[in-house]
N, CA, C and O atoms as CSV, one atom per row, in Angstrom:
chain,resi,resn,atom,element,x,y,z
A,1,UNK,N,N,99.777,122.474,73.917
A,1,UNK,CA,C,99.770,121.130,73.350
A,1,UNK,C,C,99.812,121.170,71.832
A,1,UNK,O,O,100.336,120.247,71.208
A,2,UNK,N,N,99.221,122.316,71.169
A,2,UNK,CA,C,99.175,122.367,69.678
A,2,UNK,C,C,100.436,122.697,69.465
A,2,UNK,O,O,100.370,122.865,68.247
A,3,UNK,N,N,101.778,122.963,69.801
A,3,UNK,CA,C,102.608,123.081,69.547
A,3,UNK,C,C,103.352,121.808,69.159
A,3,UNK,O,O,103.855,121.502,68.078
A,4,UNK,N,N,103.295,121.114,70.362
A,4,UNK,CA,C,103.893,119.844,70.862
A,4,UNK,C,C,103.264,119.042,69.556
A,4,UNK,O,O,104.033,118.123,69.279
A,5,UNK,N,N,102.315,119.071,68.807
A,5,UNK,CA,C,101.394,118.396,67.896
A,5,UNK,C,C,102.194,118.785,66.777
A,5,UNK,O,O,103.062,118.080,66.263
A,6,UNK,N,N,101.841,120.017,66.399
A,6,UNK,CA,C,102.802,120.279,65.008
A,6,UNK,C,C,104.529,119.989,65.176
A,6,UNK,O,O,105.211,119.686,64.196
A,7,UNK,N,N,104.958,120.097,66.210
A,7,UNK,CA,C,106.572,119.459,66.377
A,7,UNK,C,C,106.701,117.881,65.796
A,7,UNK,O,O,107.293,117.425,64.818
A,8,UNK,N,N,105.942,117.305,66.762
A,8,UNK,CA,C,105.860,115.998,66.411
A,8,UNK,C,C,105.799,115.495,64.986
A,8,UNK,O,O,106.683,114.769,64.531
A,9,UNK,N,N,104.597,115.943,64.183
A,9,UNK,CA,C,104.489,115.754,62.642
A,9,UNK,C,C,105.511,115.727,61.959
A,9,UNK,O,O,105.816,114.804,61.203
A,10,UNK,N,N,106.260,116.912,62.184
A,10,UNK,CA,C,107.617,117.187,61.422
A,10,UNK,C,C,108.863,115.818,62.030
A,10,UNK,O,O,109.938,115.581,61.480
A,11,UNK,N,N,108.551,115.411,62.731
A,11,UNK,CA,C,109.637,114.633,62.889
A,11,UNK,C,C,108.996,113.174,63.113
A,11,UNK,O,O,109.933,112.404,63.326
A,12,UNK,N,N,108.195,112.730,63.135
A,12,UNK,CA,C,107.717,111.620,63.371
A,12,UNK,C,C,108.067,110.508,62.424
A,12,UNK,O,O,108.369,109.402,62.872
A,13,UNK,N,N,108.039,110.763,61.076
A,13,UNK,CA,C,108.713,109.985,60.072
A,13,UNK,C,C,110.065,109.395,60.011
A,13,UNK,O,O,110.423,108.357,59.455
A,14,UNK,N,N,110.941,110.501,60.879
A,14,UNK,CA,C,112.105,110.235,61.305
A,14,UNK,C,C,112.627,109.244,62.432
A,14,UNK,O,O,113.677,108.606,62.515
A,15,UNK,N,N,111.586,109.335,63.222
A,15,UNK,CA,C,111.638,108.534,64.098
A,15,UNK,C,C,111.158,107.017,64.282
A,15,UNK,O,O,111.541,106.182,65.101
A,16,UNK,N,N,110.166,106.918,63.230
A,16,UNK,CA,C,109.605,105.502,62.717
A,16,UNK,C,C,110.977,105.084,62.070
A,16,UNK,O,O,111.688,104.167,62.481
A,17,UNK,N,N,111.153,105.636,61.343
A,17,UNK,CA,C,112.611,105.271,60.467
A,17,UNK,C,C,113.632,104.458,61.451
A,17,UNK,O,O,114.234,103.390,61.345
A,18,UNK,N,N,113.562,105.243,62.237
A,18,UNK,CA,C,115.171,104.859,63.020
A,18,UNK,C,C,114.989,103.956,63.918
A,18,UNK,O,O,115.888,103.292,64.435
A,19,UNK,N,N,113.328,103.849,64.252
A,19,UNK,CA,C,113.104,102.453,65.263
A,19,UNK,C,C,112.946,101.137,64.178
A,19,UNK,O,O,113.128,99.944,64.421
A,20,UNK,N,N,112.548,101.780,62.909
A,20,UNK,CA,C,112.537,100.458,61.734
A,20,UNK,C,C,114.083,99.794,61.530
A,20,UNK,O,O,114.401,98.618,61.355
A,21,UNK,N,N,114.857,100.920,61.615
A,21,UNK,CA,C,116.097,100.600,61.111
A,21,UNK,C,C,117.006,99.946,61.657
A,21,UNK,O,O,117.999,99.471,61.108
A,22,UNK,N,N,116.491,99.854,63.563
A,22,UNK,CA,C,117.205,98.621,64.231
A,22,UNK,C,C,116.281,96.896,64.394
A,22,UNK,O,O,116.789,95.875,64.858
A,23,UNK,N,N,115.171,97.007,63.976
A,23,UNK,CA,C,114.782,95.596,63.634
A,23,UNK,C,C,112.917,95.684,63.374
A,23,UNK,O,O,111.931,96.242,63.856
A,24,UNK,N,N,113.227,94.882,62.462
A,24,UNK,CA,C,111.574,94.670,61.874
A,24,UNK,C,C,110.469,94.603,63.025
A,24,UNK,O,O,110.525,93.872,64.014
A,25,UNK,N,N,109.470,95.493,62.713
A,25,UNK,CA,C,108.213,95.532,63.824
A,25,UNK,C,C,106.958,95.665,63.294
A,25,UNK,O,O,106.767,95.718,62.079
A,26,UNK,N,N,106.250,95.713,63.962
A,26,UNK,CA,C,104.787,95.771,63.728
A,26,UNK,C,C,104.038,96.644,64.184
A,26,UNK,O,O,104.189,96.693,65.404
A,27,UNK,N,N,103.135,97.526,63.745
A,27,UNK,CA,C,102.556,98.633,64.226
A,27,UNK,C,C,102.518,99.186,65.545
A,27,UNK,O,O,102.984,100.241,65.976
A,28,UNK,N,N,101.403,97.606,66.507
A,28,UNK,CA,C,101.570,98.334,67.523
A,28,UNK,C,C,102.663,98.421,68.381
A,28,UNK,O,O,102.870,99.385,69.118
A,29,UNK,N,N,103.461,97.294,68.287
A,29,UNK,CA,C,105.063,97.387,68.676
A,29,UNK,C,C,105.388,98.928,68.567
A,29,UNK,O,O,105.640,99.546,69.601
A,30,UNK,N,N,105.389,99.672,67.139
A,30,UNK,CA,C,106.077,100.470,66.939
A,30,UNK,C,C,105.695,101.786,67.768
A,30,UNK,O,O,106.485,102.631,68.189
A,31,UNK,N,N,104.345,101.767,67.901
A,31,UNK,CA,C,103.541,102.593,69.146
A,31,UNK,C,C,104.116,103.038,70.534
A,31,UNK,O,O,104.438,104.101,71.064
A,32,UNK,N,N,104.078,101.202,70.992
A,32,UNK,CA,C,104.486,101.504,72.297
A,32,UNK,C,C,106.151,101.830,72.334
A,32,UNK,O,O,106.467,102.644,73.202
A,33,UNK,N,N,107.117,101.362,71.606
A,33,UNK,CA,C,108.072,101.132,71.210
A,33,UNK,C,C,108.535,102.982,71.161
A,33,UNK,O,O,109.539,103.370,71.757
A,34,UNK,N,N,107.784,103.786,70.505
A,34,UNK,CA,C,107.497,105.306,71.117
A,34,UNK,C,C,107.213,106.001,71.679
A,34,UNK,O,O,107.715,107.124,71.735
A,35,UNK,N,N,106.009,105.459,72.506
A,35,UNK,CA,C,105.955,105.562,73.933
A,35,UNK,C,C,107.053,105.565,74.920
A,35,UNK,O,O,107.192,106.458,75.756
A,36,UNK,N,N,107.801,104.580,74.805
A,36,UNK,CA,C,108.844,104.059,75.925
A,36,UNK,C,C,109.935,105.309,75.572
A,36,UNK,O,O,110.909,105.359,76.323
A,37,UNK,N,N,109.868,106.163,74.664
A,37,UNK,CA,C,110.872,106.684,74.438
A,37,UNK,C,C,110.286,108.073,74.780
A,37,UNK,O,O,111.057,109.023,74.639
A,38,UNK,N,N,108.871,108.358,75.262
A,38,UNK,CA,C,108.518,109.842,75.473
A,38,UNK,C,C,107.523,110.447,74.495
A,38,UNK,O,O,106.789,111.355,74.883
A,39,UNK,N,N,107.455,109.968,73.186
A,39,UNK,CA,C,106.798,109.991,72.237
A,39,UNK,C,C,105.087,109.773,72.356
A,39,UNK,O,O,104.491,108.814,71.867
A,40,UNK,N,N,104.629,110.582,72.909
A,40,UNK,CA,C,103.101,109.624,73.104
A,40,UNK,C,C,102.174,109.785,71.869
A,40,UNK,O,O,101.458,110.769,71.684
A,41,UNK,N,N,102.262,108.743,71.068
A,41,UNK,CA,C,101.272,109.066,69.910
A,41,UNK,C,C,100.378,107.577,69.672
A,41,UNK,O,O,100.630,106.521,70.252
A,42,UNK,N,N,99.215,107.810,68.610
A,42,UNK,CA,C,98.417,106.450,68.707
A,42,UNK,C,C,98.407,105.690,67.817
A,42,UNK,O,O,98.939,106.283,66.878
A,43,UNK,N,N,97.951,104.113,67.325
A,43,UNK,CA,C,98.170,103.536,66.587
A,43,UNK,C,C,97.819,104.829,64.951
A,43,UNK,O,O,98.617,105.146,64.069
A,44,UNK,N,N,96.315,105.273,65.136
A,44,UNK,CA,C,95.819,105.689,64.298
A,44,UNK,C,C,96.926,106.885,63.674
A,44,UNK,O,O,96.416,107.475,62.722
A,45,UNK,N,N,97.751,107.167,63.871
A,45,UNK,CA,C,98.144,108.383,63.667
A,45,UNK,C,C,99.723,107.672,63.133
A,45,UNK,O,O,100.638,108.409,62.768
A,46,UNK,N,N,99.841,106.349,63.155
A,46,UNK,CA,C,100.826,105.823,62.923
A,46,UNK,C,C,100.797,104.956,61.794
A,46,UNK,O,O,101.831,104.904,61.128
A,47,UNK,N,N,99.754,104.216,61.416
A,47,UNK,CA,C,99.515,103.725,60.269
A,47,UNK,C,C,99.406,104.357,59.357
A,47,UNK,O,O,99.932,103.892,58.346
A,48,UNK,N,N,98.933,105.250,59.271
A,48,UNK,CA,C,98.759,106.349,57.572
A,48,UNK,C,C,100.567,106.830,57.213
A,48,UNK,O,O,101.007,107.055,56.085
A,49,UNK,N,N,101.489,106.901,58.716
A,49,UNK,CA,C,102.474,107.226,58.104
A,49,UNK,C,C,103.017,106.113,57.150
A,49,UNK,O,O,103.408,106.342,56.006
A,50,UNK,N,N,102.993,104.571,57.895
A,50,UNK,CA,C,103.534,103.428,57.629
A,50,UNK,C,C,103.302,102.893,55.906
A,50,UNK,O,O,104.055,102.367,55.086
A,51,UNK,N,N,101.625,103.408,55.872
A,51,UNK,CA,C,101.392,103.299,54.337
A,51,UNK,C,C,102.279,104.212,53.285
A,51,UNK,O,O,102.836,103.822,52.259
A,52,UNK,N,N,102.249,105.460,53.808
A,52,UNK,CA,C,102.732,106.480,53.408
A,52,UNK,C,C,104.365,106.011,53.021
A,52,UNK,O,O,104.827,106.247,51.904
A,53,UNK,N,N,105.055,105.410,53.956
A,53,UNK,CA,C,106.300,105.428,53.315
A,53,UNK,C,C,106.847,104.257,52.818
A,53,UNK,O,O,107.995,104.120,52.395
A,54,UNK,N,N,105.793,103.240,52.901
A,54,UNK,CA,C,105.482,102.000,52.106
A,54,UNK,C,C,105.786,102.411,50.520
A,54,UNK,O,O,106.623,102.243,49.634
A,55,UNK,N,N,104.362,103.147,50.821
A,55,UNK,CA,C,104.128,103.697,48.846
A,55,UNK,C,C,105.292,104.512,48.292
A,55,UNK,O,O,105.370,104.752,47.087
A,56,UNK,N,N,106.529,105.095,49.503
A,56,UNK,CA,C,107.555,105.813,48.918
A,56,UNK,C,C,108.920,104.904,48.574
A,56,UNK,O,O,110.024,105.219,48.129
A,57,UNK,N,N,108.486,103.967,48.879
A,57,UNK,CA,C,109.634,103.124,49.160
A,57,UNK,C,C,110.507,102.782,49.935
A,57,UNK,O,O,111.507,102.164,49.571
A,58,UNK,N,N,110.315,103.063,50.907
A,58,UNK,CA,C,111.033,103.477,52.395
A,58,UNK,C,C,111.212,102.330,53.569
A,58,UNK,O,O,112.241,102.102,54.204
A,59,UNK,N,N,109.870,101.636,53.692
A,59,UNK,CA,C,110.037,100.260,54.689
A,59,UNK,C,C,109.076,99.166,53.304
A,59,UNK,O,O,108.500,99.622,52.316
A,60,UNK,N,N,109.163,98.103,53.594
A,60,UNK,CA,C,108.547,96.781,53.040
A,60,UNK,C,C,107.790,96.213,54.365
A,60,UNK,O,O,108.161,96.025,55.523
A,61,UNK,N,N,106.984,96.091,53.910
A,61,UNK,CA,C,105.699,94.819,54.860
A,61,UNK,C,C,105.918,94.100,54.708
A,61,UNK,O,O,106.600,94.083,53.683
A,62,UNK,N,N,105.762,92.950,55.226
A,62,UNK,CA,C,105.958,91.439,55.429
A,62,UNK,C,C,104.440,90.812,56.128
A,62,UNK,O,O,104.561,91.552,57.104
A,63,UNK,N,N,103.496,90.274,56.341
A,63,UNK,CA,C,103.067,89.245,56.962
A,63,UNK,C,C,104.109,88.173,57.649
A,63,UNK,O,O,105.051,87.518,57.202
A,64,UNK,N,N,103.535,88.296,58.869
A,64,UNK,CA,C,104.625,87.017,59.439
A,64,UNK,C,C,103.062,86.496,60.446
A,64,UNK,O,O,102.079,87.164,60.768
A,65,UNK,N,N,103.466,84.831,60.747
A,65,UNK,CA,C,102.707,84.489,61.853
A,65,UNK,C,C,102.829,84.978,63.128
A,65,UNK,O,O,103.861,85.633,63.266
A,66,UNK,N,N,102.315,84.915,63.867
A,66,UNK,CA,C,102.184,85.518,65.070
A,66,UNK,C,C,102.433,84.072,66.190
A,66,UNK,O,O,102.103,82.950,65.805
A,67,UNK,N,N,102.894,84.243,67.229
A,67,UNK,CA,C,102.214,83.564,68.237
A,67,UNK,C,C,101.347,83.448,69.306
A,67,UNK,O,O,100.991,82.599,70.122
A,68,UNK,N,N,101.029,85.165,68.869
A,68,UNK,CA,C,99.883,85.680,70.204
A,68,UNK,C,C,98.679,86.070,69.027
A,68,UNK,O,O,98.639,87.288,68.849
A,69,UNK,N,N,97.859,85.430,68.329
A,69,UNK,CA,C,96.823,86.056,67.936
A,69,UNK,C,C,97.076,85.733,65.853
A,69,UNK,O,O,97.726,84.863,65.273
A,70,UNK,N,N,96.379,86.675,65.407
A,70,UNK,CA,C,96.820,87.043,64.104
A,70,UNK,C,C,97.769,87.268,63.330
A,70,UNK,O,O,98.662,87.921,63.870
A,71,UNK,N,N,98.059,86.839,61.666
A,71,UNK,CA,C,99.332,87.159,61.671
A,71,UNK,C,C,99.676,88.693,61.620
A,71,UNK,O,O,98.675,89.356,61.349
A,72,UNK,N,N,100.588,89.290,61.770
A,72,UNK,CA,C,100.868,90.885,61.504
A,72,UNK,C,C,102.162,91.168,60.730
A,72,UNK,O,O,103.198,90.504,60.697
A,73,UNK,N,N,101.911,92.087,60.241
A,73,UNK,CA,C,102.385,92.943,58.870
A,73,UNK,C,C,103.866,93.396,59.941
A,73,UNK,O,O,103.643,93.770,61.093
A,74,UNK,N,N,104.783,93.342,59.611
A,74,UNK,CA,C,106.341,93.586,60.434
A,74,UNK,C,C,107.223,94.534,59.205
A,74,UNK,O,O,107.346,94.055,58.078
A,75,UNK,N,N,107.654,95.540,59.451
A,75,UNK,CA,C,107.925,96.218,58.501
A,75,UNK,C,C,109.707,96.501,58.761
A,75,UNK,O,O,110.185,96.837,59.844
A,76,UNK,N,N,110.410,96.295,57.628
A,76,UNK,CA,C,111.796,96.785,57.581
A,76,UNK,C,C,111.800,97.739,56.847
A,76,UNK,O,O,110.787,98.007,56.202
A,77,UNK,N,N,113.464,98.849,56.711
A,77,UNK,CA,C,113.318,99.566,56.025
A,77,UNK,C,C,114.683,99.059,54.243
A,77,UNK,O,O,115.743,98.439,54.323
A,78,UNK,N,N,114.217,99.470,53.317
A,78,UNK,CA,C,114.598,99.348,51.994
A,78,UNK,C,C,115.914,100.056,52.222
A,78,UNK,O,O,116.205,100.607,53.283
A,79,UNK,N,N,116.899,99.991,50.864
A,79,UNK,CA,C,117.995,100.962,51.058
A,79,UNK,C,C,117.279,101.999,50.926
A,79,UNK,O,O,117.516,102.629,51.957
A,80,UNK,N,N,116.458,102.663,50.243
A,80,UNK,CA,C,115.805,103.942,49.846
A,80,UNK,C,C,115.632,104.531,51.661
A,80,UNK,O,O,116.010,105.597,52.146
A,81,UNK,N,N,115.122,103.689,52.139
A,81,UNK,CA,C,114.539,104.300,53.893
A,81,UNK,C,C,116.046,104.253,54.490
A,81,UNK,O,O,116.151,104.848,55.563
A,82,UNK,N,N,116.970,103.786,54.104
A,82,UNK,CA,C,118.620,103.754,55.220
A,82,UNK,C,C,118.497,105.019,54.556
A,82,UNK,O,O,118.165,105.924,55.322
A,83,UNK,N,N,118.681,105.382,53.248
A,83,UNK,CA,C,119.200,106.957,52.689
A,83,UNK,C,C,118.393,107.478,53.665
A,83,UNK,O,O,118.861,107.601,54.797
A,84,UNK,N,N,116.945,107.899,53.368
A,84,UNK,CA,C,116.539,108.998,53.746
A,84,UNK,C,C,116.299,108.747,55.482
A,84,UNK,O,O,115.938,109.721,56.143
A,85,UNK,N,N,116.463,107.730,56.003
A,85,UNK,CA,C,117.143,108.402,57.592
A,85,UNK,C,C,118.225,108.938,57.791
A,85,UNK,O,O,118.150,109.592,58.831
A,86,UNK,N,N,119.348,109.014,57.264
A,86,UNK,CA,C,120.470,109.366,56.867
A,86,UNK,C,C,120.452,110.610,56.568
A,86,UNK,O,O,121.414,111.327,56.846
A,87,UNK,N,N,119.309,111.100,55.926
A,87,UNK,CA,C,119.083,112.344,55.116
A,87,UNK,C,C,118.739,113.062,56.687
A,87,UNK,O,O,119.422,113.994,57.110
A,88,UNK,N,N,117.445,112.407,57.557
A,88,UNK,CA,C,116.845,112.802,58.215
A,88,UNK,C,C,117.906,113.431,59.413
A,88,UNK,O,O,117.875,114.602,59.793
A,89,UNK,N,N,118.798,112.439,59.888
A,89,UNK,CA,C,119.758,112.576,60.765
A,89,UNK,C,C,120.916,113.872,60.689
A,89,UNK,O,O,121.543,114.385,61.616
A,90,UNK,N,N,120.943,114.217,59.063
A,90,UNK,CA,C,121.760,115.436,58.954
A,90,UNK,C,C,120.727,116.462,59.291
A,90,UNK,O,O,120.852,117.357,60.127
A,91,UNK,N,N,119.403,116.152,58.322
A,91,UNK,CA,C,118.704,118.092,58.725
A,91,UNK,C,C,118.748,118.187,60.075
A,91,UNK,O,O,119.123,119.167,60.719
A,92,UNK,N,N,118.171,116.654,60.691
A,92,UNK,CA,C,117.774,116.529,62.541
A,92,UNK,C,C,118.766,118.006,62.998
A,92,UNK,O,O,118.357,119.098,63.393
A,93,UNK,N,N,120.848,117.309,62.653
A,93,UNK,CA,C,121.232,117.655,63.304
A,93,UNK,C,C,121.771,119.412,63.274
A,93,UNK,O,O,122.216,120.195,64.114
A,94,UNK,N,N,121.433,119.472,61.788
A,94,UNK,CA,C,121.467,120.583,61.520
A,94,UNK,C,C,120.314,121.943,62.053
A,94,UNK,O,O,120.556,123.150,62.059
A,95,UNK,N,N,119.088,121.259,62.453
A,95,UNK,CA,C,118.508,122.348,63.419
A,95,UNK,C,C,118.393,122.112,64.463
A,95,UNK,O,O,118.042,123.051,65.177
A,96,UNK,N,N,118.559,121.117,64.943
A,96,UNK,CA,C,118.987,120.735,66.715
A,96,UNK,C,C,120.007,122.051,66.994
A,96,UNK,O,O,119.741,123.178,67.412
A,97,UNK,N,N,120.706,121.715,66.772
A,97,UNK,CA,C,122.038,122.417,67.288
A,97,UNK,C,C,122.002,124.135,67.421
A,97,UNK,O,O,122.237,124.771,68.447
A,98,UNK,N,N,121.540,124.835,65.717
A,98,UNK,CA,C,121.065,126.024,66.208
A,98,UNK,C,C,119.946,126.660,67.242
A,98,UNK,O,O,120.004,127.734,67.841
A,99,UNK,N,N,118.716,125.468,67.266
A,99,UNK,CA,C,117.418,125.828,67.609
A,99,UNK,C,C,118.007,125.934,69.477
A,99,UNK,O,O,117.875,126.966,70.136
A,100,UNK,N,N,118.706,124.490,70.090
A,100,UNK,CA,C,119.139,124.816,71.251
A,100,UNK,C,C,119.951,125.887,71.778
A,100,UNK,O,O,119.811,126.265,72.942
A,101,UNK,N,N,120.914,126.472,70.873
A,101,UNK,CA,C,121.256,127.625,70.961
A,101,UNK,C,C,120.651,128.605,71.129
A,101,UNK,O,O,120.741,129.167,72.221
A,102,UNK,N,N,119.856,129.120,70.133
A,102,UNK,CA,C,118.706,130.269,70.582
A,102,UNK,C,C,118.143,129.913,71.564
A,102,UNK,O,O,117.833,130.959,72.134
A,103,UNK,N,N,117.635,128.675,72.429
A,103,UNK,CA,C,116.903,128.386,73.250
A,103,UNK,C,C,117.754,128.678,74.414
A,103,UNK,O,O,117.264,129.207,75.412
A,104,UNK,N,N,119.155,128.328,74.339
A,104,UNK,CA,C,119.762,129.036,75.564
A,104,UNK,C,C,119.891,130.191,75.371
A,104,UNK,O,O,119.950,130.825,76.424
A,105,UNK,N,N,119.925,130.465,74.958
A,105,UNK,CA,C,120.767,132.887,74.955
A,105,UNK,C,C,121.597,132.341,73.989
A,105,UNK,O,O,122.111,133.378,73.570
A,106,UNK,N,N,121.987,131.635,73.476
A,106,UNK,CA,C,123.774,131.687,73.047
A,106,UNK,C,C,123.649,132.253,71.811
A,106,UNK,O,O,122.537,132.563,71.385
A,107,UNK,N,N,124.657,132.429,71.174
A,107,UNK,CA,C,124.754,133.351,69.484
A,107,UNK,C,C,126.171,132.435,68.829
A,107,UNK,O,O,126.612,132.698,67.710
């Protein structure tokens, strides 16, 4: 499982990115929203990124009203966050491709 833990880290930013980048959400949206995709991680472990690439410039917060409850913070991403998914999507594919290779036998 500690594997599966440090994998995740390394790419998790990438993947907030790219669920930001098809429409504005809100934390725990963005949770389950990773869940549904295989991703099992928790709110807590998801907000420190969200601040994190807030302060880099990467997504913008919003407050919006809600209709179920409180209002909540819905986050898009800036041009700065289109670049660096963009960025993300080349390294992605640039060690995808070798890493499955070694993982089959292939050379």
């Amino acid at each position: 499982m500690a594997i599966r833990s440090q994998l995740l880290k390394g790419i998790l930013e990438g993947c907030i990115l790219a669920i930001i980048s098809k429409e504005s959400i809100y934390g725990y949206e963005l949770a389950m929203k990773l869940q549904t995709q295989g991703i099992d991680v928790s709110e807590g472990s998801i907000y420190p990124i969200l601040l994190r690439l807030q302060k880099e410039e990467l997504i913008k917060g919003k407050m919006k009203k809600s209709p179920h409850g409180p209002n909540r913070k819905y986050y898009h991403l800036t041009d700065q966050g289109k670049t660096a998914l963009t960025e993300f999507k080349t390294q992605w594919n640039g060690l995808k491709t070798p890493v499955d290779q070694l993982l089959k036998g292939e050379e």
